[in-house]
N, C-alpha and C positions, 0 to 999 in steps of 0.2 A: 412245381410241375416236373421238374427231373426227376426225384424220385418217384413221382409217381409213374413218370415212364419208363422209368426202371422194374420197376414191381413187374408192371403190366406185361414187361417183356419177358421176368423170370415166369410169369406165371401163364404166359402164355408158350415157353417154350416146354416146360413142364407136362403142361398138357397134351402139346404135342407130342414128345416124347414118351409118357407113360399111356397114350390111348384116352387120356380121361375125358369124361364129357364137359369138365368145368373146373378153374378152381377158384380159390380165392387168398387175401394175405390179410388176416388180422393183424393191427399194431395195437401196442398199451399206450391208453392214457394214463400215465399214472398219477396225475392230480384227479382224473376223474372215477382212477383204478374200472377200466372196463376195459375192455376187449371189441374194436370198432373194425368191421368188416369193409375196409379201404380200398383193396381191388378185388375186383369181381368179375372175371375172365367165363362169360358166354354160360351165366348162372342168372336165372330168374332176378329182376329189381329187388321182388320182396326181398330175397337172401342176400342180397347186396346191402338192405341195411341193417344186419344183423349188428345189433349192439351186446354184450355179453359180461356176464359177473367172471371173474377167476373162476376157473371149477366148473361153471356152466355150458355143458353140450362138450361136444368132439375138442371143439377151438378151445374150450376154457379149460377144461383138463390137462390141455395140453399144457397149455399158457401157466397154468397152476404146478406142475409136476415138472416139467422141462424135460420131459421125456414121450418118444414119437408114438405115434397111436395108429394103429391097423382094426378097420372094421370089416367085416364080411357084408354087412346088411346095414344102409343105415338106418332103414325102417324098425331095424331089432333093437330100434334104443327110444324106449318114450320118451325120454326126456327131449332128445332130438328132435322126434316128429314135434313134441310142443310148441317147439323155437320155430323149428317151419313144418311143413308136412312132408317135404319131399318126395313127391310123385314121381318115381321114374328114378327113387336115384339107388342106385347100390354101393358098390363097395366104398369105403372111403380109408385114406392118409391123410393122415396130418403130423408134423414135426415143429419142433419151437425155432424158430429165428432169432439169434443169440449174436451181441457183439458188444463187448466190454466187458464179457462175462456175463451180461445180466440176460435174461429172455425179452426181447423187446416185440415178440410180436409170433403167429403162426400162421404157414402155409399149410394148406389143405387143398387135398384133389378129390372130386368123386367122379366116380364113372357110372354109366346106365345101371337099369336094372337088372340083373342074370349076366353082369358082366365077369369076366373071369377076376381075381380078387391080385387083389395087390401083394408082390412077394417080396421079400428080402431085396431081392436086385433091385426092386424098383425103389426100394426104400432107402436105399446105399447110391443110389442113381438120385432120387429126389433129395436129399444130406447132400448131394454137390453142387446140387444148385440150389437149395438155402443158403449153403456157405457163402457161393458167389454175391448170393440178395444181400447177406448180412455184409461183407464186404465194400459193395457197392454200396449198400446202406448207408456204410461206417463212414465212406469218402466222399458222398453227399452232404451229410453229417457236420465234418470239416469241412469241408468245402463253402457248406453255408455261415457256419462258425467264423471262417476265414473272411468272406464275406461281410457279415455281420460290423468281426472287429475293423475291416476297413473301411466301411461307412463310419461307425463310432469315432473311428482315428481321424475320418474327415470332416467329422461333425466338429470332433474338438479342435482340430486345427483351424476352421474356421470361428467358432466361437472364440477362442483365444488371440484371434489377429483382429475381429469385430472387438472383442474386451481391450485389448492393446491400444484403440485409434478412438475410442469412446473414454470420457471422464464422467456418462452421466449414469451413477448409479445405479437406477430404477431401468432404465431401460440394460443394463449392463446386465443384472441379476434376472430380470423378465427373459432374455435371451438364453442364459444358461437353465433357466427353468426350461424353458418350451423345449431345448435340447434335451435334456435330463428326461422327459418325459416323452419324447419321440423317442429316443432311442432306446429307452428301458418297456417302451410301450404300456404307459400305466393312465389308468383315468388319470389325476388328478397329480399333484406334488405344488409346497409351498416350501416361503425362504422365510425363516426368520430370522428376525435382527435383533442383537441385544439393545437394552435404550441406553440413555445416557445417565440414567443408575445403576445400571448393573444388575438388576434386579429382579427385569422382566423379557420377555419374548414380544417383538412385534413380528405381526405376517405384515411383511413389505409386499413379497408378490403371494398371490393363490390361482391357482389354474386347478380347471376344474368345470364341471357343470354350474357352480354355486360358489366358486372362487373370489369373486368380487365382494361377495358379502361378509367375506372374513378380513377384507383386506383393512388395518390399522388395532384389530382386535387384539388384546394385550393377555400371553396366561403368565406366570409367576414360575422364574427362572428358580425351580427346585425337583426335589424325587420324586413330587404327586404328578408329575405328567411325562408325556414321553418324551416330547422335545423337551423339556427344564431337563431330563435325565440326561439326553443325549450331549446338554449343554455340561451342564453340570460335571460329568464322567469322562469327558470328552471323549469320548470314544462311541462309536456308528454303535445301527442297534439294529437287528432283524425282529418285525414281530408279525409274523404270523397268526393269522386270526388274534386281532385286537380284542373282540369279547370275554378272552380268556383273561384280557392281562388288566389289575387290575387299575394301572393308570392312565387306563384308557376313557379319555372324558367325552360323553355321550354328547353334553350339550352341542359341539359344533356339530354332530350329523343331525340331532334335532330340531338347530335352526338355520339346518342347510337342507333338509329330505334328503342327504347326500350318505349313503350305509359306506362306512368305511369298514372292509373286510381286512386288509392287510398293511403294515407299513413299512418303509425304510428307510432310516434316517443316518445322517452323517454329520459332526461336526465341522463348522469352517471356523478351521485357527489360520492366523496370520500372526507370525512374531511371538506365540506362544499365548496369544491370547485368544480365546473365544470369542468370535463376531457374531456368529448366529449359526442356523442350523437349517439344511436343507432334506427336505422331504418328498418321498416320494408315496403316491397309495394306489392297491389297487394293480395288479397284473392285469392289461386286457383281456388275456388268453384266461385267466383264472389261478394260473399256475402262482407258488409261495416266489417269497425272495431268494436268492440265490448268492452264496458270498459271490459268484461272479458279479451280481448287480452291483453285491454293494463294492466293488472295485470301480465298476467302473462308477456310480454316483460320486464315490470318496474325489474320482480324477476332475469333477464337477464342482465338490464341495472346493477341492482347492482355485477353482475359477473363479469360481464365487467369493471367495475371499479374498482374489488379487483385485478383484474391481470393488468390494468394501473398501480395503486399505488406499489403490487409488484415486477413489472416489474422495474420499475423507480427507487423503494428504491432498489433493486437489482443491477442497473447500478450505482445510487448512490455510495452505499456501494462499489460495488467494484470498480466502477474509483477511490474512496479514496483511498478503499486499495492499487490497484496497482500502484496509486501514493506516497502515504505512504512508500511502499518498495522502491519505483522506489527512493526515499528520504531518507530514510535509507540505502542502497546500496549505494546510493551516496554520503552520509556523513562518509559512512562505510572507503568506498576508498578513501575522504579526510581526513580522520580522520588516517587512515594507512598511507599512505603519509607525512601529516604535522608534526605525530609521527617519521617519518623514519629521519629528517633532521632538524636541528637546526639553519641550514645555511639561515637568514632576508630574505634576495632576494628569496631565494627558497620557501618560506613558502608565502611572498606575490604573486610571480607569480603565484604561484596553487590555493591560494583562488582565486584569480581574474579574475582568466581563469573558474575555477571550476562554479565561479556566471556567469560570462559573457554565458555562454555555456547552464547553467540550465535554462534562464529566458528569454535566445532571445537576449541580449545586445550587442551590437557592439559595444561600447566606456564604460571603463570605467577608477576609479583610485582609490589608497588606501591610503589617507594623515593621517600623524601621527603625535602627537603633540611631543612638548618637554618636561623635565621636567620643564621649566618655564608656558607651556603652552600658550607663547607667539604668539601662533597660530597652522596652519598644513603645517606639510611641506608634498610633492606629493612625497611617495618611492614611486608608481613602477603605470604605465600610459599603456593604450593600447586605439590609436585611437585617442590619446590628441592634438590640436593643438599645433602650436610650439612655440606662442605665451606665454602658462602654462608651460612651461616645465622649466619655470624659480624659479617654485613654489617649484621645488627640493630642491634647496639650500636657499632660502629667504619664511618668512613665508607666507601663508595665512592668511586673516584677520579671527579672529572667526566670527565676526559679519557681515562677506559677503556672500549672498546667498546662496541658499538652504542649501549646504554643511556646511557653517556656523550656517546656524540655527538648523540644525541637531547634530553639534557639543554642543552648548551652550545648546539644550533643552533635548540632549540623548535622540530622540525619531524620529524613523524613517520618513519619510517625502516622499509623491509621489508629483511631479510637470507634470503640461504640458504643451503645447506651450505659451510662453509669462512669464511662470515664469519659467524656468526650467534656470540652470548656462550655459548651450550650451556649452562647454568643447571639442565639436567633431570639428577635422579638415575643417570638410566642413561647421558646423556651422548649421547643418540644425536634430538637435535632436528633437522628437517631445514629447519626457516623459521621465521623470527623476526618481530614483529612491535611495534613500541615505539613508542609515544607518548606526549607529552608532556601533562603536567597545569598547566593557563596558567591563570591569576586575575588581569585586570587588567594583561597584557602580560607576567606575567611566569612565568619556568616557577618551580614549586615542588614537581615532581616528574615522575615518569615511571611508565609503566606496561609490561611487557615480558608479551609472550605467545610461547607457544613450543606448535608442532604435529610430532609424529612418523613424520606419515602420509604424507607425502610430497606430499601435496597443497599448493602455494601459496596463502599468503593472497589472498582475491579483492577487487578494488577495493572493491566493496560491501561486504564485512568489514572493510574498513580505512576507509571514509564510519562506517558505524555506531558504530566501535569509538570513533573522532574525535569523533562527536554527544555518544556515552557520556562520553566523556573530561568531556568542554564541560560535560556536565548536571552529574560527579561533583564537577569539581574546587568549586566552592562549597559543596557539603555534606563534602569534603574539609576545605575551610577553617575550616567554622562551627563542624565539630564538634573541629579544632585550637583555634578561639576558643575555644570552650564548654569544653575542658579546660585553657586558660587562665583562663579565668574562674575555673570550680572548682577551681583550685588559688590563687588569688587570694583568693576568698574564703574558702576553709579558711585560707587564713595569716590574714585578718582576724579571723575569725571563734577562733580560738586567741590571734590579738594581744588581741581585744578580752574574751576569756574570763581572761587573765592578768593584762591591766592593770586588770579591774574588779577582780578579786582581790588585786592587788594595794594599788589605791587606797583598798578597804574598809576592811581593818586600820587604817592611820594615823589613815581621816576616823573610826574609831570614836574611838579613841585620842583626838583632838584633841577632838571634840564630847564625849566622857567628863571630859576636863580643863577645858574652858570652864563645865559644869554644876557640875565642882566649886569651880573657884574664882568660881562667883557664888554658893552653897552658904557658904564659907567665910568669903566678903569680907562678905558679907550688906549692913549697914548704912553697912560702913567704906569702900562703895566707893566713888567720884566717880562723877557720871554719865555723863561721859565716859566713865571706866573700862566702866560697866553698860553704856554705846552700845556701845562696844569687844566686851564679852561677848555682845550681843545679834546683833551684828554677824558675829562668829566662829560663833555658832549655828545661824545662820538659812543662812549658806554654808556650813555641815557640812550642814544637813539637804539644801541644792541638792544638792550633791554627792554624797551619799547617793541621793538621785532618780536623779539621772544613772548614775552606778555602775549602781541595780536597772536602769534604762532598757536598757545597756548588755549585764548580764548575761543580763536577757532576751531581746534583739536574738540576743545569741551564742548561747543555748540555744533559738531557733525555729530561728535558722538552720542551729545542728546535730543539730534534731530530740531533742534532752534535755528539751524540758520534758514532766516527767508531771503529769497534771490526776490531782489526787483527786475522783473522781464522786461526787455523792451528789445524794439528795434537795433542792434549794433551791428557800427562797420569794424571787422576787424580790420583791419588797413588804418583807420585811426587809432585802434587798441596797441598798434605794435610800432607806430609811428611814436606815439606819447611816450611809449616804453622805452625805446631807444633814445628819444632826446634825453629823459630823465635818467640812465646808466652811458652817457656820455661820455661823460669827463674821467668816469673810473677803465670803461673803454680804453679811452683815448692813453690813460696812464700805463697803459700796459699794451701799448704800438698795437691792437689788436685788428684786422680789417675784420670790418661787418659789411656781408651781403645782404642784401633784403630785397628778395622774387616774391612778391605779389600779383596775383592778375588783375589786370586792371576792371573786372568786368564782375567781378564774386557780387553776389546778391547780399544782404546782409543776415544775421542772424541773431534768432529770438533768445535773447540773453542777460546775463546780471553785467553790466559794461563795469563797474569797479571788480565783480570778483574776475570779469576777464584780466583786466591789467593784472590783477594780484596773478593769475595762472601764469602772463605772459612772464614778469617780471620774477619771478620764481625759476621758470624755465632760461629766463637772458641772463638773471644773474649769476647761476650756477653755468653756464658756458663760460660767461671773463671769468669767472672766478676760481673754474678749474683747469684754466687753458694756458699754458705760458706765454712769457712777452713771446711776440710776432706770429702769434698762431691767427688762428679765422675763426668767425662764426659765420654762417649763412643761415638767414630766416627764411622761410617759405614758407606760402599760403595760397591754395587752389583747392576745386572740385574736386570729386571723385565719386565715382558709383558705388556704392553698399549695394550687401547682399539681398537688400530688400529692391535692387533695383532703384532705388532713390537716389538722388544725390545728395552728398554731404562736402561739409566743409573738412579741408585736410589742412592743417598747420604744424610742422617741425620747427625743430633748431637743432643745428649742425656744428657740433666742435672738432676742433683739431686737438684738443686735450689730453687729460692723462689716460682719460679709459677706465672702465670698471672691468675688474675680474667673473670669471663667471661663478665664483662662490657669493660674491658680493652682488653678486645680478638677482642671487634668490631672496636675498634680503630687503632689495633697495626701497619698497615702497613701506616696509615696516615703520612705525613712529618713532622715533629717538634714532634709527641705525645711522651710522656712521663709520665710511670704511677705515680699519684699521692702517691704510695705506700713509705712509707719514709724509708723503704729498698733500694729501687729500688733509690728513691731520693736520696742517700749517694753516687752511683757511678755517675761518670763526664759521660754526653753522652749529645749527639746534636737532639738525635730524627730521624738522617735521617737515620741511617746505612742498617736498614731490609727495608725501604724504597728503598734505592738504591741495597739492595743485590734481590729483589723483580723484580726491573725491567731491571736488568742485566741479570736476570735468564730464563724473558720473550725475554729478545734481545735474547737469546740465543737458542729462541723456547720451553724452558721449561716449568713449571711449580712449583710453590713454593706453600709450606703447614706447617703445624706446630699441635702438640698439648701440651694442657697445663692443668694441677692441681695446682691449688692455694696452696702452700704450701708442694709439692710433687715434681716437678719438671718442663721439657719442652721438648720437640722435635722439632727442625726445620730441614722441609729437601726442598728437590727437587729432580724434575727428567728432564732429558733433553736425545734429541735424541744420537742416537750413533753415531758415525762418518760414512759416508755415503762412500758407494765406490767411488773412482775417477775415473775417467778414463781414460786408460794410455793416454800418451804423444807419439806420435810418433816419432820417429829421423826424424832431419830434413836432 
C-alpha cells in the first residue's frame, strides 16, 4: 500500500504540473514478463487494466527500448487505438522507470485532444520526477526487503527457542516445515529423513494440499531423483520448472492431483553426516527460486537437523537409561535373591532362568569345573538334549567347543549356525552365546545360552549377560563353600557323635573300677595309693564333662536335642545349683548372693537342660573369680519389646574380666581366652557355647557384660510360661 501511494502521488503531481488529462505507471512482471497498468491517475477503468507484451503500444516500446517517447496524436497510432480507443485523447509522454539499472516499469501522461504537445522541458521536468518514483521505489524496495528479513529473523528465532525446549522430533521438524513455507511463501515443502540403512529417503513431514498422503513413503537415496541428489551431493539444488529435469518423478504429483511446477531443496548435515533433506515447492506468487530462498531455507535445513540430532541423542540417551535401570533392577532382584540362599541348586537355577529370560534364550547350561580342573561338569541344564545330560556326572573336555574355548581363554565367545555346540533337544540352535564364570582371575566355570529364532545375540545382551555373569560367580562360590562346609561339619559332627560314644563306655568302666577298688582297699591303702584313686576319679569325671560337652555340641548341631517341656520354677533350678557347687564355693571363701522374687510365675521349660544352663553359668563365676571375691545371682520380670513379660536371670562376678578382643569370641566352640589366669582353670571351651544355644531352644535370649579385671555378668531372658488350656473330662 506505500508504494502504491507513492506512485499515485508521482503521478498525480505530474499531471498537475504538465497540464495532462491523465496518467498512468506501468510496472514489469518479469516472471510474467508483461507490462501491468498499476496506477491510473483520472484515466478511464478500461485503460487502468491495461496489461501489455514488451514492444507493445506507447508503454511497451518504451518498457522495451528504455528510451522516452513523445507522441503528437495518440489516435496516429493503430496499434494504440487497438489496446484502447482513446477518445478524447491527444498528445502523449511516456519514459522508462529505472532503478538498479534495470527498466522496472513506465510512466506515461496524455493530455486532451487539440492539446498543445509535449516539449522538451516538459520531458526534462517529467525525467525528475521518475527519478524521484524510481528512488522512492528503490526505498520502498528495501524497506520491504528490511521488513521481510525481520520477520524471517523472528520467525527463526522463535523456531529455534521452540526447537531448544522440545525433544519431540515430529512435532520439532513439522514446526520448521510450516516456518520454511510461510516465510518463503510456497504451496507445499517436505522433510525427508534418511532410514536406518542408509539407503532410502522417508517423508517424515509433507505440507501441502495432498501432504498427508505422502507421509512414510520411501524413494531410493541415489542420482535418479531430486532429493536422493540433493542427499547424495550434499549440497542445495534450485530447479526450476521440474518438467524439464529429467529426475523429476511424476508419480507423486499423479497420486497427489498435486502439479509440482518448481522446487528447492537443501541438505540437513549435522556432524558431517546427512540426516535428510528439506524441500520446499511452488512459489505462491509464481515467481522461480531465488539463491536468496535458498539462504534462507539452508538457515532452516540447519534447524532441522539440530532437532534430528537432538531428538535421536534424546532416544539414544534414554533407551540407555531405561535400559540401564531396566539392568539394575534386574541385577538388583538377582542380587537379593542369590543373597537370600546359599543352597548350589538354588543359586544356579535363578542365574540361568534370570539370563535365559533377559536375552531371549530358550536353551541353556551352567558347567562347573572341579578342583583338578579336569574339565566341566553340566549342574543345572534347561532345554538340554538327553544325549548331555551325561555331562553331569563325567567331565566335559576343556578343549571341546565353544564352551571349551570359552573355558580355556576366559573370554566370552558368540557363535552361529555351523559353529555353535547345538546342546538344544531339537538340535536346530541358530546362535550361541557363552561366558565365562571368573572369581579372583580365575575361570571356574562357564555359562552357554542358545536362541532358535534366528535373531543374533545383541552386544547389549551379551554387556548384561557379563555384568550377570560377574554378580553370579560369587554366590556361585559361596554357596560351593557353604556345601563344603555342610559336609564338613556333618563329618564332624558324626565324628564327634561316635567318638563321644565311644569314649563313654571305657570312662564308665575305668571310673566304676577306681570306686571299686577304693571300696575294697578301704584302710589297706597308702595314701599315695588313695592320691592315685582320687586322681583317676576326678579325670573320669573331666572326661565325662567333656564327653556330655561334646555329645551335646553334636546333637544342636544335628538338631537331635528334644527338650522335655514342662512346668519349672526357677527358684528351685538355682537353689539345686548352688547346694550342689557348695563345697567348691565354699573352698574358695567366696560370698554368694541369691535375689530372687518371691512371686516369679514359673516357666515352660526343659528343668535338667535348665540346671545344666544354670550350673554352666555358677560354675564358671567360682571358677574364674579369686578367693574372697562375690557372686550374686538374680532372677525377676521384666517387660520385652513385644510388651510381654519375661523372665530375667544373671550371675554377677567379681572375677578376672574378659577383654574386649576376647568378648568377640567368647561364644565360639572350643575358644578359650589366651589370658594365663583364665589358662590355670581346666575347661573345654564349649560350656557358654552350649549354655547359649539351650537358651535360644528355649526361645530366649543370652547376653553378658564384661571389664577386664573388675568383673562379669552373664544373664538371659526367656518367655514366661504360656497359658494352657484346660483339658476337658473325657
Amino acid at each position: 500500500q506505500d508504494t502504491d501511494r507513492i506512485l499515485t502521488s508521482v503521478v498525480e503531481r505530474a499531471v498537475n504540473l504538465l497540464k495532462a488529462r491523465g496518467g498512468s505507471i506501468y510496472l514489469l512482471d518479469e516472471v510474467a514478463n508483461r507490462l501491468n497498468n498499476t496506477i491510473c491517475y483520472n484515466l478511464d477503468a478500461d485503460y487502468a487494466s491495461l496489461s501489455l507484451k514488451p514492444g507493445q503500444g506507447i508503454a511497451g516500446k518504451v518498457a522495451q527500448t528504455g528510451k522516452p517517447l513523445l507522441v503528437g496524436n495518440y489516435r496516429s497510432l493503430p496499434e494504440q487505438i487497438t489496446i484502447h480507443p482513446g477518445d478524447n485523447f491527444g498528445p502523449v509522454v511516456a519514459l522508462p522507470l529505472r532503478w538498479q539499472g534495470e527498466v522496472r516499469g513506465v510512466l506515461e501522461l496524455i493530455r486532451e485532444a487539440r492539446a498543445p504537445h509535449f516539449s522538451e522541458e516538459d520531458l526534462h521536468l517529467l525525467q525528475v520526477l521518475a527519478g524521484q518514483a524510481a528512488i522512492a521505489l528503490e526505498n520502498a524496495r528495501l524497506l520491504n526487503e528490511a521488513q521481510i528479513k525481520a520477520t524471517q529473523l523472528g520467525t527463526l528465532h522463535e523456531v529455534n527457542r521452540i526447537i531448544s525446549a522440545t525433544l519431540d522430533r515430529e512435532k520439532a521438524l513439522r514446526l520448521v516445515m510450516e516456518k520454511a513455507v510461510e516465510i518463503l511463501q510456497t504451496e507445499a515443502g517436505s522433510v525427508f529423513l534418511v532410514d536406518e540403512s542408509g539407503k532410502n529417503l522417508i517423508f517424515e513431514v509433507a505440507l501441502g494440499p495432498t501432504g498427508m498422503q505422502l507421509v512414510g513413503a520411501k524413494i531410493a537415496m541415489d542420482t535418479h531423483s531430486i532429493a536422493g541428489s540433493i542427499a547424495v551431493s550434499q549440497e542445495p539444488l534450485i530447479v526450476n520448472n521440474v518438467a524439464k529435469d529429467p529426475r523429476w518423478n511424476t508419480r507423486f504429483d499423479e497420486a497427489t492431483d498435486f502439479h509440482t511446477r518448481d522446487i528447492l531443496g537443501v541438505p540437513m548435515i549435522a556432524f558431517n553426516r546427512v540426516v535428510g533433506v528439506i524441500e520446499v515447492i511452488n512459489k505462491l506468487d509464481g515467481s522461480p527460486f531465488t539463491a536468496e530462498d535458498l539462504n534462507t531455507l539452508t538457515i532452516f535445513s540447519a534447524q532441522a537437523a539440530i532437532a534430528i540430532v537432538n531428538a535421536e541423542r534424546f532416544t539414544q540417551t534414554d533407551q540407555a537409561l531405561t535400559n540401564r535401570v531396566r539392568e539394575l533392577n534386574t541385577l538388583e532382584l538377582i542380587d537379593r535373591e542369590l543373597n537370600a540362599t546359599l543352597d548350589l541348586k538354588a543359586v544356579l537355577r535363578l542365574t540361568l532362568s534370570s539370563m535365559l529370560d533377559f536375552v531371549g534364550a530358550s536353551v541353556g547350561l551352567i558347567a562347573l569345573t572341579d578342583e583338578e580342573r579336569s574339565g566341566l561338569y553340566f549342574q543345572h541344564m534347561v532345554g538340554i538334549a538327553p544325549e548331555y545330560q551325561k555331562y553331569s556326572q563325567q567331565p566335559w573336555p576343556p578343549d571341546k567347543g565353544i564352551i571349551g574355548r570359552t573355558f580355556t581363554t576366559g573370554r566370552a565367545m558368540v557363535a552361529e549356525e555351523g559353529q555353535i555346540d547345538n546342546f538344544a533337544s531339537y538340535g536346530r540352535s541358530t546362535a550361541q552365546l557363552c561366558l565365562p564364570i571368573i572369581l579372583k582371575e580365575e575361570v571356574i566355570g562357564v555359562i552357554s545360552l542358545e536362541r532358535a529364532d534366528g535373531v543374533p545375540f545383541a552386544a547389549e545382551d551379551r554387556a548384561f549377560a557379563m555384568r550377570l555373569a560377574s554378580h553370579a560367580s560369587l554366590a556361585i562360590q559361596n554357596a560351593r563353600l557353604f556345601e563344603a562346609v555342610k559336609a564338613a561339619n556333618q563329618a564332624k559332627t558324626e565324628f564327634m557323635s561316635v567318638a563321644s560314644h565311644e569314649l563313654k563306655i571305657p570312662m564308665t568302666s575305668i571310673k566304676g573300677y577306681a570306686r571299686m577298688l577304693e571300696m575294697i582297699g578301704g584302710d589297706n591303702l597308702s595314701d599315695q595309693q588313695k592320691e592315685f584313686l582320687k586322681i583317676i576319679t576326678a579325670n573320669t569325671d573331666r572326661m565325662d564333662r567333656l564327653v556330655s560337652d561334646l555329645l551335646d555340641v553334636s546333637r544342636i548341631e544335628a538338631g537331635r536335642i528334644k527338650l522335655e517341656m514342662e512346668n519349672v520354677s526357677i527358684k528351685e533350678v538355682i537353689e539345686e545349683v548352688v547346694r550342689s557347687v557348695a563345697t567348691q564355693i565354699a573352698d574358695k571363701g567366696l560370698a554368694v548372693t541369691v535375689d530372687v522374687s518371691p512371686d516369679l510365675p514359673p516357666i515352660w521349660a526343659d528343668y535338667g537342660r535348665m540346671v545344666q544352663v544354670m550350673t554352666n553359668l555358677i560354675s564358671n563365676a567360682y571358677k574364674y573369680t579369686p578367693e574372697g571375691g562375690s557372686i550374686t545371682i538374680r532372677a525377676h520380670t521384666v517387660e520385652g519389646e513385644d510388651n510381654h513379660h519375661r523372665l530375667a536371670v544373671s550371675v554377677s562376678d567379681t572375677g578376672y574380666g574378659i577383654s574386649e578382643e576376647d568378648q568377640q569370641r567368647l561364644f565360639t566352640k572350643f575358644f578359650r581366652s589366651p589370658d594365663q589366669k583364665v589358662r590355670e582353670v581346666r575347661g573345654t571351651g564349649l560350656g557358654l557355647a552350649i549354655t547359649k544355644s539351650l537358651i535360644e531352644m528355649h526361645g530366649g535370649a543370652m547376653w553378658f557384660e564384661s571389664t577386664l579385671g573388675e568383673g562379669s555378668t552373664f544373664g538371659f531372658t526367656l518367655p514366661l510360661k504360656q497359658p494352657q488350656p484346660e483339658k476337658t473330662p473325657a
